[in-house]
N, CA, C and O atoms as a MOPAC input file, in Angstrom:
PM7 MOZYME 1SCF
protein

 N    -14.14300 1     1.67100 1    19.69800 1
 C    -14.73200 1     2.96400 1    19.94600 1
 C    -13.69000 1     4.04300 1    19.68700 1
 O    -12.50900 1     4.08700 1    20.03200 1
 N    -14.51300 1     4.99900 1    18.91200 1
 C    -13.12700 1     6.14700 1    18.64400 1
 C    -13.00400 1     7.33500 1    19.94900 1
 O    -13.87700 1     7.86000 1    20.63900 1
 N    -11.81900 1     7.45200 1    19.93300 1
 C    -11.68500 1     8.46800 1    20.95500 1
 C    -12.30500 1     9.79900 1    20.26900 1
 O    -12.32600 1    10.14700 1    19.08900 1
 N    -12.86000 1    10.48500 1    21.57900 1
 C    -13.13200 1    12.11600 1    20.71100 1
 C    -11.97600 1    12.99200 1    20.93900 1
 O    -11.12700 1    13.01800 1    21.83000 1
 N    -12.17700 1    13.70400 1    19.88800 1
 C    -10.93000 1    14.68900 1    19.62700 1
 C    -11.27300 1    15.41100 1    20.21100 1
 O    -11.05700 1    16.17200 1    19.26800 1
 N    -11.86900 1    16.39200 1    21.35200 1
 C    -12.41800 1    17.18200 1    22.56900 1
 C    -11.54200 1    16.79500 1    23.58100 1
 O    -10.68900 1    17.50100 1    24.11800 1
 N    -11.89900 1    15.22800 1    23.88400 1
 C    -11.37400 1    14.56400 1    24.79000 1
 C     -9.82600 1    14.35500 1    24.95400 1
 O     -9.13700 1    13.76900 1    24.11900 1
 N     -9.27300 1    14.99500 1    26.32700 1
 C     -7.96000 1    14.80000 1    26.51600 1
 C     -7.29200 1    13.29500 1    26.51600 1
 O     -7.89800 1    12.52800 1    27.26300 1
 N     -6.18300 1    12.72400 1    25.84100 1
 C     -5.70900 1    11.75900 1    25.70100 1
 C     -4.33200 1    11.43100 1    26.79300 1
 O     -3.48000 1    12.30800 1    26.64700 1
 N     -3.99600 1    10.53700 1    27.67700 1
 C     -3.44200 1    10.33000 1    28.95800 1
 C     -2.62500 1     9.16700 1    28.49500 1
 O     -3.16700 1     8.48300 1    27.62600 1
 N     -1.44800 1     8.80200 1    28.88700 1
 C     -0.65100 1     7.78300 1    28.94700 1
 C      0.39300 1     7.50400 1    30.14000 1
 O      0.73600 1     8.51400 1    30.75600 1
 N      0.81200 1     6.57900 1    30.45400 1
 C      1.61100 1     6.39500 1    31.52700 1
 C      2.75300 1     5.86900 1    30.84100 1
 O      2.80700 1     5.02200 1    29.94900 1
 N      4.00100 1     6.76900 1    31.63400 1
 C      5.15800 1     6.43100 1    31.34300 1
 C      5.78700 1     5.09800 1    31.94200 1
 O      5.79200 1     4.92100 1    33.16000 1
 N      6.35700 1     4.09300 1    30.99100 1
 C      7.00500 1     2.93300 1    31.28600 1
 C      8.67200 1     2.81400 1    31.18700 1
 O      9.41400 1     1.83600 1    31.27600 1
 N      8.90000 1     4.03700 1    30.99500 1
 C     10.39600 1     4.17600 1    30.11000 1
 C     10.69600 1     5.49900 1    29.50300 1
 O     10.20200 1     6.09900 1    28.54800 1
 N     11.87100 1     5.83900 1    30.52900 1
 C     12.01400 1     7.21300 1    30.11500 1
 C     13.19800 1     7.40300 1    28.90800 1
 O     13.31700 1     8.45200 1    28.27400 1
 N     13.97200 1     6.31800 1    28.72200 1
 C     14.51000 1     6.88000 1    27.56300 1
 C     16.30100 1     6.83400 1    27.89200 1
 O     17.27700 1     6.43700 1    27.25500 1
 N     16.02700 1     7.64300 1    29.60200 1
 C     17.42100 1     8.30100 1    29.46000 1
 C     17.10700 1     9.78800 1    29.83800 1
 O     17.91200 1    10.57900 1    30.32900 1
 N     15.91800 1    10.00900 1    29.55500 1
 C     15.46900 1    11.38200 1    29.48100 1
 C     15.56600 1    11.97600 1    31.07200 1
 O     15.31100 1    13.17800 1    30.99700 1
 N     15.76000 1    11.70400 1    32.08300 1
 C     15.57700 1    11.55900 1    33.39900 1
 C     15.24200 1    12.97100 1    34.22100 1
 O     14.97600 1    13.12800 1    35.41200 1
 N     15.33400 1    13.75900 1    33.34000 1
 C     15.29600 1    15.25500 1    34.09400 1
 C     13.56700 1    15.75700 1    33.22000 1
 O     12.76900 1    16.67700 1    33.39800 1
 N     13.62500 1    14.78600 1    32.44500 1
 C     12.05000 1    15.48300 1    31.39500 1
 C     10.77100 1    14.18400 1    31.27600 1
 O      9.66700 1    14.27600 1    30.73900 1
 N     11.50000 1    12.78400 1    32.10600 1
 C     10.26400 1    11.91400 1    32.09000 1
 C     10.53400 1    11.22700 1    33.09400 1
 O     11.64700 1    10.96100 1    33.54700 1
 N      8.84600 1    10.72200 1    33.71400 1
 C      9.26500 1     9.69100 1    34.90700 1
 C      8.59700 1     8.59100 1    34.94000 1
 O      7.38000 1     8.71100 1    35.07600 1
 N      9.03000 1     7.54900 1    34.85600 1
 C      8.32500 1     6.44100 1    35.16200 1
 C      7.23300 1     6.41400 1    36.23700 1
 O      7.19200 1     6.80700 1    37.40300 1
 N      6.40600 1     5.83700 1    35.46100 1
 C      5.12600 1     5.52900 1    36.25000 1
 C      4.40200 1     6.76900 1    36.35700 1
 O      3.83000 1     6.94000 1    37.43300 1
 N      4.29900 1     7.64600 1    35.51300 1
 C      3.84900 1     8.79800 1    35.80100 1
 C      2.49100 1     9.17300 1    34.56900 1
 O      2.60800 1     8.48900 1    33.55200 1
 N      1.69500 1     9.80900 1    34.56600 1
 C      0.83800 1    10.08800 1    33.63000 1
 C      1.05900 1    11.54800 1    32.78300 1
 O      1.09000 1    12.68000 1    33.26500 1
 N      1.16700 1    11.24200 1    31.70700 1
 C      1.44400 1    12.44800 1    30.93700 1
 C      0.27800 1    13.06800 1    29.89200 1
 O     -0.18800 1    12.15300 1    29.21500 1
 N     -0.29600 1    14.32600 1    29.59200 1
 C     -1.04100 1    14.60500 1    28.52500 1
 C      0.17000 1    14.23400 1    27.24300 1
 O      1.39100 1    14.38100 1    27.19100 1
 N     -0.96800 1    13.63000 1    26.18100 1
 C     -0.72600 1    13.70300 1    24.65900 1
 C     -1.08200 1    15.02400 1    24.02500 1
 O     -1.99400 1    15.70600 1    24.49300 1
 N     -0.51000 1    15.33500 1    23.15700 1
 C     -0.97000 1    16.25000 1    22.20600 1
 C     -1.45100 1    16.26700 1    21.04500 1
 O     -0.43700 1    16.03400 1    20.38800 1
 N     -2.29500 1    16.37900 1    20.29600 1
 C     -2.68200 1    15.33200 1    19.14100 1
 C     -1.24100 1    15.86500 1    18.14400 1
 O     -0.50200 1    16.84900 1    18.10700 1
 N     -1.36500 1    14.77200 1    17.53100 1
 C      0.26000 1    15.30200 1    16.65300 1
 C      0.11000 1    13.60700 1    14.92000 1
 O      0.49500 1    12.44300 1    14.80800 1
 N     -0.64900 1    14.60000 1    14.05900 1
 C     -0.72800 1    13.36400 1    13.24900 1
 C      0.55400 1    12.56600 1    12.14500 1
 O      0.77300 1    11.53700 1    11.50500 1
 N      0.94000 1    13.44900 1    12.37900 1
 C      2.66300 1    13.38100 1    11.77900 1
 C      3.37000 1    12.27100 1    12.50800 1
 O      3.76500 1    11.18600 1    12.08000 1
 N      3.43700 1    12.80700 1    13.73300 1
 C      4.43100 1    12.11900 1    15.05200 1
 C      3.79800 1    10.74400 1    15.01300 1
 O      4.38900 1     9.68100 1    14.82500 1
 N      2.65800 1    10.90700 1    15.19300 1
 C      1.84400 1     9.38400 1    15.06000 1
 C      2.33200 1     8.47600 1    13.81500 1
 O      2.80800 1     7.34400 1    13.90200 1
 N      2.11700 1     9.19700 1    12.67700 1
 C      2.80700 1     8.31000 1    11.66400 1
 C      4.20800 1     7.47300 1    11.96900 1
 O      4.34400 1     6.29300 1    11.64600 1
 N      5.41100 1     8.39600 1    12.75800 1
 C      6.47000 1     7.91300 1    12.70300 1
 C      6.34300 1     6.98400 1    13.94200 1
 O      7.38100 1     6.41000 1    14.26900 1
 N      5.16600 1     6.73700 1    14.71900 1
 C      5.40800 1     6.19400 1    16.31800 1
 C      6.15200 1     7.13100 1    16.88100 1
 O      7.37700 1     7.06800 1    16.77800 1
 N      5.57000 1     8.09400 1    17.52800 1
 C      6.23400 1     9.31300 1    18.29500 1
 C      4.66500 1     9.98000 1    18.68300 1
 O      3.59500 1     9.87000 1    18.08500 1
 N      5.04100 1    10.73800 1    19.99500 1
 C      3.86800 1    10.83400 1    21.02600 1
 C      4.66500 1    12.22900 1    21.23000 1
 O      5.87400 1    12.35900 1    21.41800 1
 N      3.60000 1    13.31500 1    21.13900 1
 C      3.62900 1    15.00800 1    21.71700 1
 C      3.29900 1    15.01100 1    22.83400 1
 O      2.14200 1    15.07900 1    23.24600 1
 N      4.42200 1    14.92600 1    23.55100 1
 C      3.76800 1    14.89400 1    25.41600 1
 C      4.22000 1    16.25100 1    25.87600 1
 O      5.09400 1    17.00100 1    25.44100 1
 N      3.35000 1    16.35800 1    26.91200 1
 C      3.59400 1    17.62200 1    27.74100 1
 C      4.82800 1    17.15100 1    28.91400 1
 O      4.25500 1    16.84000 1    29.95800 1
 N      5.99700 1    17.04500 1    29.00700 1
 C      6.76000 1    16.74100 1    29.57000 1
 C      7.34100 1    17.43900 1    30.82300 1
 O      6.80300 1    18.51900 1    31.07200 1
 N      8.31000 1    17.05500 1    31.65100 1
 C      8.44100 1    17.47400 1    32.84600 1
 C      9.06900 1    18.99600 1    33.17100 1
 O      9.28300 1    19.49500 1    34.27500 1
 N      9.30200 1    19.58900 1    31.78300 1
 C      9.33000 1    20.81800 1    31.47800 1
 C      8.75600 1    21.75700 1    31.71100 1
 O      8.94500 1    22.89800 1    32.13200 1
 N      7.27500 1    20.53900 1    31.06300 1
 C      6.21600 1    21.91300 1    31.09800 1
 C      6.00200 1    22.36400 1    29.57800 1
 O      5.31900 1    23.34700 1    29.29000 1
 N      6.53500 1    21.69900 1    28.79300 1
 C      6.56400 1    22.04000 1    27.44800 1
 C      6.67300 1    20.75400 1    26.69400 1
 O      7.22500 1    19.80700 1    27.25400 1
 N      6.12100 1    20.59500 1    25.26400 1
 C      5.70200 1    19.23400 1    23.99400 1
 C      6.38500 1    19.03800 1    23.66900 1
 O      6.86600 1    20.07000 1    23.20100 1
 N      7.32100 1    17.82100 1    23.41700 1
 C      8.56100 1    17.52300 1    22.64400 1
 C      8.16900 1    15.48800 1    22.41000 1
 O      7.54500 1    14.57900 1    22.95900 1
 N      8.83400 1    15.68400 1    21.52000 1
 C      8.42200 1    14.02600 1    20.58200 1
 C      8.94600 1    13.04100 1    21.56800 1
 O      9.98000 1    13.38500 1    22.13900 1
 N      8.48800 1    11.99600 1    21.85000 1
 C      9.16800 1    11.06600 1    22.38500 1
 C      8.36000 1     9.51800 1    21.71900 1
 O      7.19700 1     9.52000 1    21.31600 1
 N      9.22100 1     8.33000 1    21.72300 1
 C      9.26500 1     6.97200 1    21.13800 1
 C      7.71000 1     6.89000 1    21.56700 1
 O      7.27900 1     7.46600 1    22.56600 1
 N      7.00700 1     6.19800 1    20.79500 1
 C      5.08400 1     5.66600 1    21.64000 1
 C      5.59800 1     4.59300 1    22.72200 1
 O      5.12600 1     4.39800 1    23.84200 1
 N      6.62000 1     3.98500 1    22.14400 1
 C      7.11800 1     2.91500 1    22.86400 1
 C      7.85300 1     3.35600 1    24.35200 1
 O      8.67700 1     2.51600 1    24.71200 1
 N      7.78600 1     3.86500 1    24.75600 1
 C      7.81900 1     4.75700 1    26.24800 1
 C      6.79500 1     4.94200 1    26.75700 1
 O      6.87900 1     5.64600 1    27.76400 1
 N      5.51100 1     4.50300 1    26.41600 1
 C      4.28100 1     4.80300 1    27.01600 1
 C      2.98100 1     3.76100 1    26.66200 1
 O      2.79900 1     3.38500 1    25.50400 1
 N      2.12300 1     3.34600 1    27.75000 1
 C      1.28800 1     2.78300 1    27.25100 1
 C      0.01100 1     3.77300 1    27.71200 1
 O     -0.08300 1     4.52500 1    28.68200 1
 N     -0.89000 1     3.48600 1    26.67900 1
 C     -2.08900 1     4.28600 1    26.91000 1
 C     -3.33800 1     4.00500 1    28.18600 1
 O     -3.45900 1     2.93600 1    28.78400 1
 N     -3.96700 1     4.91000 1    28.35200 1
 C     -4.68700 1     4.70500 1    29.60800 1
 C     -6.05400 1     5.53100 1    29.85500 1
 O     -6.28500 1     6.73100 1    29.70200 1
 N     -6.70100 1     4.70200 1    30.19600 1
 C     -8.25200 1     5.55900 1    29.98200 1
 C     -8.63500 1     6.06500 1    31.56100 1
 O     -8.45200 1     5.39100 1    32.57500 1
 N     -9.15400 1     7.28600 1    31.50600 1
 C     -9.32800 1     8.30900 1    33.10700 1
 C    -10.64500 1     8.60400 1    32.87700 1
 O    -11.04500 1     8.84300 1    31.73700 1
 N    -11.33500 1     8.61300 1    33.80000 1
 C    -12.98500 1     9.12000 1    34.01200 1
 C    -12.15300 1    10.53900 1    33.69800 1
 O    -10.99400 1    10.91100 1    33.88500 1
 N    -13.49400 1    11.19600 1    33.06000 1
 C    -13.47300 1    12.68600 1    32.44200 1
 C    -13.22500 1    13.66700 1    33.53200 1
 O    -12.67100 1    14.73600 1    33.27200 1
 N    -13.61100 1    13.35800 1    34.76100 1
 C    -13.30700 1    14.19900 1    35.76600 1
 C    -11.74800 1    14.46400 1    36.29100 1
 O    -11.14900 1    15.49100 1    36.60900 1
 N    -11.39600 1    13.15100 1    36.23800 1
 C     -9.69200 1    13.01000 1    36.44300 1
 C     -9.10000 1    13.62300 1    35.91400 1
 O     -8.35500 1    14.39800 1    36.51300 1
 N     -9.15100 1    13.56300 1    34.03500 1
 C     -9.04600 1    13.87800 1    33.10700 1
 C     -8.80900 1    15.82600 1    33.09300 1
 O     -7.86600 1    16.50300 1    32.68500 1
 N     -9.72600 1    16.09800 1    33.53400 1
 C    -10.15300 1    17.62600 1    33.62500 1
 C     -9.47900 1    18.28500 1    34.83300 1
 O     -9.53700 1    19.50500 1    34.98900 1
 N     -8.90100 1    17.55200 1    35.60500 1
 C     -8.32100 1    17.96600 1    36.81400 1
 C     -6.53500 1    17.84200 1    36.45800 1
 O     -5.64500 1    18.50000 1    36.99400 1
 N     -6.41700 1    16.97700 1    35.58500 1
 C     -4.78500 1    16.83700 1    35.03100 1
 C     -4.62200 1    17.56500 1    33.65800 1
 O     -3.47400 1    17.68800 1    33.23200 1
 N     -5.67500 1    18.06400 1    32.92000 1
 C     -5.30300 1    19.15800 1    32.34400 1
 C     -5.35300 1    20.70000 1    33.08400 1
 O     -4.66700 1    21.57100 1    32.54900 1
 N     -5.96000 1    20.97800 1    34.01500 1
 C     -5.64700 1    21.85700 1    35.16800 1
 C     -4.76000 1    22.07200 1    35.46400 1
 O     -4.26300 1    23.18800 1    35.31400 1
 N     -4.04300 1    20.86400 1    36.14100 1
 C     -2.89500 1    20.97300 1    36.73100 1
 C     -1.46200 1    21.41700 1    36.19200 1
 O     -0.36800 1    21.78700 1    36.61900 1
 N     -2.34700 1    21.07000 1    34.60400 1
 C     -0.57400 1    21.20700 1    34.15800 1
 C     -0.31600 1    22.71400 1    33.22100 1
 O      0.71000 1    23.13900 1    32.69000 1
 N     -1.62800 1    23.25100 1    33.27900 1
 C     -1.84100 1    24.73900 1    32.85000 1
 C     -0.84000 1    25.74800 1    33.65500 1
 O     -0.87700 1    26.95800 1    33.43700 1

């Protein structure tokens, strides 16, 4: 099933990298669609900043949220 492009895309962090001040394990992050980044395996996350910066796909596995969840964690991070 294809994801819709409307639909916000969610992943949970498994591995921050090193990054420790901008990712946290076990944590859920928005994607950003990014078709480039995708090519190289690299994920546009909204990070602990507060702002999109590339990080490995391999730092994250993907994760599916009822739309309501979904709509409440793009809220939050507005």
């Amino acid at each position: 099933m294809k994801r819709s492009e409307t639909r916000p895309h969610f992943v949970l962090c498994i591995n921050d990298g090193g990054y420790i001040d901008d990712l946290q394990v076990g944590k859920v992050y928005q994607v950003l669609p990014d078709e480039s980044a995708a090519r190289s395996s690299y994920l546009r996350i909204i990070d602990e900043t507060g702002e999109d910066y590339l990080y490995p796909a391999t730092y994250f596995v993907p994760i599916e949220i009822p739309e309501e969840a979904a709509q409440v964690l793009v809220r939050a991070s507005e």
